[in-house]
C-alpha positions in Angstrom: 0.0 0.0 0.0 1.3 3.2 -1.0 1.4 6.2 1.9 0.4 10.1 0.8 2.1 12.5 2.8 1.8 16.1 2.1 5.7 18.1 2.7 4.9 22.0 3.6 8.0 24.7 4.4 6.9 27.7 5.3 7.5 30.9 3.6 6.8 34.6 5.1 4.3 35.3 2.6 2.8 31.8 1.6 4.0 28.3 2.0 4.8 25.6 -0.7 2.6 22.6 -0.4 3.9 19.1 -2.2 2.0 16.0 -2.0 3.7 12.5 -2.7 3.6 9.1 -2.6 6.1 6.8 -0.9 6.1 3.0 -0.7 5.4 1.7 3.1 8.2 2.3 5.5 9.1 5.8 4.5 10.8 7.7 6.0 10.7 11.8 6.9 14.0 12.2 4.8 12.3 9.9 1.9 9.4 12.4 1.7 11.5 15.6 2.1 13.8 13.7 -1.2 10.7 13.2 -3.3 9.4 16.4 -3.0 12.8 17.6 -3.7 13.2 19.5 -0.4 16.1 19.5 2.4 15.7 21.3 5.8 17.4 20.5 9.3 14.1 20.4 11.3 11.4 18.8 10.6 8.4 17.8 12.3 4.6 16.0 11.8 1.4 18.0 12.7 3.6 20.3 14.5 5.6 17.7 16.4 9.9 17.8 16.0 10.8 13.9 14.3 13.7 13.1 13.4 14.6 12.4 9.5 14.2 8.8 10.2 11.4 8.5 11.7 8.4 6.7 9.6 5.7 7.9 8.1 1.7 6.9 8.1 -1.1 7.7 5.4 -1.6 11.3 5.9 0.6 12.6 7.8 2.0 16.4 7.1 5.5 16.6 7.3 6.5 20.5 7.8 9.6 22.3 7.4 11.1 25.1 10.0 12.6 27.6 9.3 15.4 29.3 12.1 13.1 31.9 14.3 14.7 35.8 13.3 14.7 36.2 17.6 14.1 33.9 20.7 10.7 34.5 21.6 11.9 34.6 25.1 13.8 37.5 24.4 11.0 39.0 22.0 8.8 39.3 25.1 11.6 41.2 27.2 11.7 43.6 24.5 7.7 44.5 24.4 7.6 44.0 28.1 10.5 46.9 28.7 8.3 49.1 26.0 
């Protein structure tokens, strides 16, 4: 049975959306190579995996891109304002 996974990353203004098809036993890092797509985090339905980690029918594999600040320190800023 073949899985379809959907791979997302992110982008400020929109994001780019890719659904494939992988055999059973994919992996993250077979998804993000199919939909011709690299990252170093990843995660499914907003959870951090690990590239190896298999995938089910469904599932959403999305790309993260580095925060611009810590949103610790973000709300030191706005709090000292």
């Amino acid at each position: 049975m073949a899985l379809r996974v959907e791979v997302v990353r992110a982008r400020s203004e929109w994001a780019d959306v890719v659904e494939v098809r992988l055999p059973d036993g994919a992996t993250v890092r077979d998804a993000l190579l199919a939909a011709g797509m690299s990252a170093e985090q990843v995660g499914i339905f907003g959870k951090l995996v690990k590239p190896e980690t298999r995938l089910k029918d469904g599932d959403r594999v999305e790309i993260y891109r580095p925060l611009a600040i810590d949103p610790k320190e973000a709300r030191r800023k706005r709090a000292r304002r």
